[in-house]
N, C-alpha and C positions, 0 to 999 in steps of 0.2 A: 217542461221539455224545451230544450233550446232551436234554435233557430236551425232550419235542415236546407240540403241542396237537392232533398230527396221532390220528386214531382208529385207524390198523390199522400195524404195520410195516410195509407197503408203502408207503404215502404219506410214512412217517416215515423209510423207504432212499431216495427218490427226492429229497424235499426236500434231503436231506444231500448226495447225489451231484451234486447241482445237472443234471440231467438235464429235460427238458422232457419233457411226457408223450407227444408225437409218437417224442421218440429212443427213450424207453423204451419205448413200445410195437412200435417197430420192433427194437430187437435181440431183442424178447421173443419178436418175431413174430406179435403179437395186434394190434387194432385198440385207437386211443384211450380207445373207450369201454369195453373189458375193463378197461384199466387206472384208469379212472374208477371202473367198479364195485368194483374189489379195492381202490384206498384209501380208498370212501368206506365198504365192508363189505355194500355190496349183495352182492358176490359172492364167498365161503368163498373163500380161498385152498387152492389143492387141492395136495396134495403135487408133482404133476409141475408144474405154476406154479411151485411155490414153491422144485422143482430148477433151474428156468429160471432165474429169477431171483439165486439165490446162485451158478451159473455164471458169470453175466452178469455180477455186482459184486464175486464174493469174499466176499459177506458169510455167516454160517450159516445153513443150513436148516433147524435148530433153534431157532434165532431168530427166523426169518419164522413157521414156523410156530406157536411160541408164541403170537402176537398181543398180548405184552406192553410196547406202546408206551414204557415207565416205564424197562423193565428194558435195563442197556447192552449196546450191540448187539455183536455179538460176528462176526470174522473168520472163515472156514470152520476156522484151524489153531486155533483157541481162545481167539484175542488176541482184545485188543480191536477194534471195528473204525473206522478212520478215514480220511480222506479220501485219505492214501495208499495206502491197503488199496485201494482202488477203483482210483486212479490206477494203482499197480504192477499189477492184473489188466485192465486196458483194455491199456498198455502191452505184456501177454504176452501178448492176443490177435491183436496186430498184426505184430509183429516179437519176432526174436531178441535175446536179452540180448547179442549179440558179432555184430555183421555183420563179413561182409570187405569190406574197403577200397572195392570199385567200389559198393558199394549203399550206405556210408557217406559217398561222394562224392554219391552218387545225393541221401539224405535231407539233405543240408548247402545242396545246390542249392535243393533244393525250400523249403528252409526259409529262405534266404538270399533265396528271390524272393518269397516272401509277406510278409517284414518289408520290404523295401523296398516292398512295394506299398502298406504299412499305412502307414510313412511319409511314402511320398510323397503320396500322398491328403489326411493329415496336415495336409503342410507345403502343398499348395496351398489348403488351405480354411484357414490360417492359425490349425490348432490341434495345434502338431507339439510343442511343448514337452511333455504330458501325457502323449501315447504315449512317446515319448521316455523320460521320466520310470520310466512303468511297465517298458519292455523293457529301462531298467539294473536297475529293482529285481529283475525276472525272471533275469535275466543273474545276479548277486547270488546270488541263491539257487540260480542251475542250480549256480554254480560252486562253493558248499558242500555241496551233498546228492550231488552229481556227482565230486568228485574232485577236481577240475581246481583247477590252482594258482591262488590267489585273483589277479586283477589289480590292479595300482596303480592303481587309478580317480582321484586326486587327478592323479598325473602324468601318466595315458593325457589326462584331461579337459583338462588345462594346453598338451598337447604339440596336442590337438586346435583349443584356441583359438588358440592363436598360427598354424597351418596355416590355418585360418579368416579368421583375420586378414589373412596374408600372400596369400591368395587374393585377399579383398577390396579390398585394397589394387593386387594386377596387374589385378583388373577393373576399376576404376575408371581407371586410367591409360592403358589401351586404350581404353575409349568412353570417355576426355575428348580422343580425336586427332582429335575432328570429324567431317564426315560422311564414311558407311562405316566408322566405328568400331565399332560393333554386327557390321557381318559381318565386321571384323578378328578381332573377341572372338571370333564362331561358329567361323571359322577354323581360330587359334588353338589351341581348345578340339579340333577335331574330328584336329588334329594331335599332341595331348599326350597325351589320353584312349587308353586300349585301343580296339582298334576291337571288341571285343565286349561293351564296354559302354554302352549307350544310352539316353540323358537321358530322364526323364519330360517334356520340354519339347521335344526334341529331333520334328522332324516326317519322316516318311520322303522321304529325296530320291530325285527322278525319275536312272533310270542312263542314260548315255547312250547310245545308238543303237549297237550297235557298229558299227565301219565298213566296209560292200561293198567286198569282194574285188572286184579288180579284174579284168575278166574275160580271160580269156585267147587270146592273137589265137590267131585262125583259120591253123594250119601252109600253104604256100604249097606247092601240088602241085607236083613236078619236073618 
C-alpha cells in the first residue's frame, strides 16, 4: 500500500479496500459514525476494533494498531498487504476454495445472469461497447491469475463477427419480404432459439385458453 494523506490506518485500510463507509461499518458491525470517528481519530482505535477489523480485511492488528499511516501495511501472515490480500479474505468468507459441481453450476448461473443484465441495459441505452470492453479485460485477467487456458480472443472475436454478420444479414432479408415480415422475423426467431432463453426485448405472450373438455353424456337408464 502506497503512501496516504489519510491520519489514522483505518481511513488509510478503507481508502485502499475501496470499501464505502456504510459497507465497512456494516461488516464491522458499528454504526457510520464509529467508523467516522476511528479515521478521523476522534475515536482510539481499541484492541477488539482493531481484531474486527483485520478479520474483516486480512490486514495486521499490529499495523492498525500501530497508527503509523507512513509505515507499509502489512497482511496478518507478515507480507505485505495488497488489494489481493483483501480480495483472497472476502473471497474465504463467502465460499469454499473447491465447490462440487451443483453449487458451481449454481455460482455460473447466477453469474452468467447478472452480466447479461449489465449488457443488456448496456446495449439498450446505446452504451454497450465500454462494458463490453471492460468484461473482456476482466475475463483477461480471470483467465491468468485463475488457471484457465488463456483464449484466442483475435480468433474467438473474428469467428464472433462474421456470426454477427451472417445474423445481420438473415434479418434483413426477412423483414425486406414486406408486410408481416417483422412477425416472420419474431417467428423465426422464437422457433430457432432455446426455449429457455429469453430476449430482453422479447414481451410475455398471453397462453391460450386450454380447451373444455367436452362433457360427457348423461348414460341412458335400461
Amino acid at each position: 500500500m502506497t503512501r496516504t494523506t489519510k491520519k489514522t490506518t483505518v481511513a488509510a485500510l478503507r481508502l485502499f479496500t475501496g470499501l464505502k463507509a456504510k459497507h465497512f461499518a456494516d461488516a464491522l458491525g458499528c454504526s457510520e459514525a464509529t467508523v467516522n470517528s476511528l479515521e478521523t481519530g476522534r475515536l482510539k482505535l481499541s484492541d477488539a476494533m482493531g481484531q474486527r477489523i483485520a478479520v474483516e480485511t486480512g490486514a495486521s492488528l499490529a499495523w492498525l494498531l500501530d497508527g503509523n499511516v507512513n509505515a507499509p501495511a502489512l497482511a496478518a501472515d507478515g507480507s505485505l498487504f495488497t488489494i489481493e490480500t483483501f480480495e483472497v479474505n472476502q473471497s474465504k468468507k463467502q465460499r469454499s476454495d473447491k465447490l462440487p459441481p451443483a453449487r458451481l453450476a449454481v455460482d455460473f448461473v447466477n453469474f452468467a445472469g447478472r452480466l447479461h443484465d449489465i449488457l443488456s441495459a448496456a446495449n439498450r441505452a446505446g452504451g454497450y461497447s465500454v462494458p463490453a470492453y471492460k468484461v473482456g479485460r476482466f475475463l483477461d485477467g480471470m483467465e491468468s491469475k485463475g488457471g484457465a487456458p488463456a483464449s484466442d480472443w483475435p480468433a474467438v472475436r473474428e469467428a464472433m463477427l462474421t456470426d454477427i454478420g451472417e445474423a445481420d444479414a438473415w434479418f434483413a432479408e426477412l423483414s425486406a419480404r414486406g408486410p408481416g415480415g417483422q412477425d416472420f422475423v419474431t417467428a423465426s426467431v422464437a422457433q430457432t432459439k432455446p426455449s429457455s432463453f429469453v430476449m430482453p426485448e422479447d414481451e410475455p405472450t398471453k397462453k391460450a385458453a386450454p380447451a373444455k373438455a367436452r362433457p360427457r353424456s348423461a348414460k341412458r337408464k335400461g
